[in-house]
Backbone as JSON, one array per atom type, in Angstrom:
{
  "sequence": "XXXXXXXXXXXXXXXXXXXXXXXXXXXXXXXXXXXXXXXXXXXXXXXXXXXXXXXXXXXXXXXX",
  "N": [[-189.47, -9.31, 60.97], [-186.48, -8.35, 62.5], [-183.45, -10.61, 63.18], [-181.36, -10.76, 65.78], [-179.34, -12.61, 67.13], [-176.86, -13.84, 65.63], [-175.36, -11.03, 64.68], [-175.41, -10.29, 67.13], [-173.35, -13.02, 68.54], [-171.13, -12.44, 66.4], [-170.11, -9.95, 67.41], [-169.21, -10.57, 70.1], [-167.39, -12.75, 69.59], [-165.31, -10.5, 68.55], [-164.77, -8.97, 70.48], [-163.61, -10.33, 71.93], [-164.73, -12.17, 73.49], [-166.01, -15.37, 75.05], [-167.03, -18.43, 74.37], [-168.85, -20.81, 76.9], [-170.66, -22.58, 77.5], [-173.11, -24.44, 77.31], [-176.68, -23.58, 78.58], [-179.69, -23.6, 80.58], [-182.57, -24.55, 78.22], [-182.73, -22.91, 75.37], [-180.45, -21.37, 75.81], [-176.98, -19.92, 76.35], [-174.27, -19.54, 77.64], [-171.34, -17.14, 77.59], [-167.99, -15.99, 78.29], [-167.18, -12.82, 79.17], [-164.28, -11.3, 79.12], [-163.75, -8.35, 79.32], [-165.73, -7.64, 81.64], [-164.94, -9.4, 83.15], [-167.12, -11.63, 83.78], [-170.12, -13.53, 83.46], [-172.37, -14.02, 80.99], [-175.07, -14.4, 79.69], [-176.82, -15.26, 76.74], [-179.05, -15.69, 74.32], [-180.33, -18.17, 71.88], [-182.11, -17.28, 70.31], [-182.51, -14.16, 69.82], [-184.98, -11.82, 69.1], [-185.41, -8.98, 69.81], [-184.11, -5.61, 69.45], [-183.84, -4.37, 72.17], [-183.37, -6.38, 73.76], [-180.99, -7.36, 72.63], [-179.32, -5.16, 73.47], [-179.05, -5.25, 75.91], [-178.01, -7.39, 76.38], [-175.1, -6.51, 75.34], [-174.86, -4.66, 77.19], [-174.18, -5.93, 79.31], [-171.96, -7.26, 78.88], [-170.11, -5.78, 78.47], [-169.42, -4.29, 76.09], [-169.4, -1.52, 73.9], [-171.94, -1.02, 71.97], [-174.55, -0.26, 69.63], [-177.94, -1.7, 69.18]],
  "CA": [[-188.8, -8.89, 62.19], [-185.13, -9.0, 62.45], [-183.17, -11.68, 64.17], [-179.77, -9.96, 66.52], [-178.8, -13.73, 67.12], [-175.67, -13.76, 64.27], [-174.59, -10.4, 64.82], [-174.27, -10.3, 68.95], [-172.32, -13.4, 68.64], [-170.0, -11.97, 66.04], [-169.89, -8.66, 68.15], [-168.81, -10.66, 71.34], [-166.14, -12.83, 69.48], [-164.85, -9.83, 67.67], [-164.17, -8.19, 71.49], [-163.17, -11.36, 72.67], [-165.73, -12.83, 74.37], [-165.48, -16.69, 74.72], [-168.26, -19.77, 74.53], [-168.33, -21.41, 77.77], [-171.59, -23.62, 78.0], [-174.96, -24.23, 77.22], [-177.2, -23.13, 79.23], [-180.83, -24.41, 80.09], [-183.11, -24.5, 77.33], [-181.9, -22.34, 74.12], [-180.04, -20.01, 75.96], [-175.54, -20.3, 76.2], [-172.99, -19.06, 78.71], [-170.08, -16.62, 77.51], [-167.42, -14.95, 79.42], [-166.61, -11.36, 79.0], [-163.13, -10.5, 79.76], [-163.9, -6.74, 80.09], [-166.7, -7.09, 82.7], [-164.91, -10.47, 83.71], [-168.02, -11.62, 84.1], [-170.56, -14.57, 82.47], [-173.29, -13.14, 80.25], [-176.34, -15.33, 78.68], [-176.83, -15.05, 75.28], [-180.47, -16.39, 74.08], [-180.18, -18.43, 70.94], [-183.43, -16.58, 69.31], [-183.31, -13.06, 70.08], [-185.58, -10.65, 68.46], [-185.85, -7.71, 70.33], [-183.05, -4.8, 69.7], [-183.88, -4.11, 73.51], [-182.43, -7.31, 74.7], [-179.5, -7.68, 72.28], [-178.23, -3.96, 73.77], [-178.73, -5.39, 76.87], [-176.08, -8.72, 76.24], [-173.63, -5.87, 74.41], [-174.2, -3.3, 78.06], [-173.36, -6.74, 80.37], [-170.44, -7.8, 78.42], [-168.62, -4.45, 78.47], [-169.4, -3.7, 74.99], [-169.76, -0.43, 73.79], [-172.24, -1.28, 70.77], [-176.31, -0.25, 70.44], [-178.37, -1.58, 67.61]],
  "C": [[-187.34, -9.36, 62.13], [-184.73, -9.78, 63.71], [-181.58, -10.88, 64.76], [-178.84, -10.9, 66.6], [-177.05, -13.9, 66.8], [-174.59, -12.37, 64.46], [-174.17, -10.21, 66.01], [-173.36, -11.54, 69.05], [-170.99, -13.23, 68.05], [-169.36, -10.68, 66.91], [-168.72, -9.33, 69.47], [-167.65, -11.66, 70.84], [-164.87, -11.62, 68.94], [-163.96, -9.11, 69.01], [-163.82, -9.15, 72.45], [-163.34, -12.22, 73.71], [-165.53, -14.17, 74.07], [-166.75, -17.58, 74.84], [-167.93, -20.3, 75.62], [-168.92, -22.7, 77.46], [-172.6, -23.44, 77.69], [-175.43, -24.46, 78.4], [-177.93, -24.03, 79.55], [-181.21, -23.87, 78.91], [-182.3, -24.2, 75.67], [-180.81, -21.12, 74.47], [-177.65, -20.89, 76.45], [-174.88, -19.3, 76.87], [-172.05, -18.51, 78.24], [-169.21, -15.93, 78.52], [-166.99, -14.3, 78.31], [-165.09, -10.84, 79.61], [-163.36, -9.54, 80.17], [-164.63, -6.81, 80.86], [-166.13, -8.61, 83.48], [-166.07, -11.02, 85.08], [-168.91, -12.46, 83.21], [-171.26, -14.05, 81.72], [-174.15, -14.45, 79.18], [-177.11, -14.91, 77.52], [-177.92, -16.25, 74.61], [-179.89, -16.92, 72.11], [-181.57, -17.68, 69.72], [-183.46, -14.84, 69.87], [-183.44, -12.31, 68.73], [-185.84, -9.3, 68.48], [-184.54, -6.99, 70.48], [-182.29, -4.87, 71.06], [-182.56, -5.57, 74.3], [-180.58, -7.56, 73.89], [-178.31, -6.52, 73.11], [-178.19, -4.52, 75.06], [-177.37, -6.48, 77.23], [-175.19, -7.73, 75.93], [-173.42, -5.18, 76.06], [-173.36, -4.58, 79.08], [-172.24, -7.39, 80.02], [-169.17, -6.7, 78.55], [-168.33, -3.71, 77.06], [-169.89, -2.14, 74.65], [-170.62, -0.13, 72.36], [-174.01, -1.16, 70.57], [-176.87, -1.11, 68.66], [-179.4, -0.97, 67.18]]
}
């Protein structure tokens, strides 16, 4: 099963998304300039489904 992990965080520095904070558990806080707006970013995801969902609440325009 593939891991999205590696490439949504390169995706969201690449459009200039920023690290704020860790979260609870495994999960970490970015802001989105374009949707100026926070967006939680799971340190394990597996599921396409959820990575498109971090790319639609950031403002990204990116599916996998």
């Amino acid at each position: 099963m593939p891991s999205f992990e590696n490439s949504v965080r390169s995706i969201l520095k690449e459009n200039g998304c920023c690290f704020l904070r860790h979260g609870k558990g495994d999960h970490d806080i970015w802001f989105s300039p374009l949707t100026n707006r926070n967006v939680t970013v799971d340190s394990k995801i597996k599921s396409r489904f959820t990575a498109n969902a971090i790319m639609k609440q950031s403002g990204i325009v990116h599916r996998f």
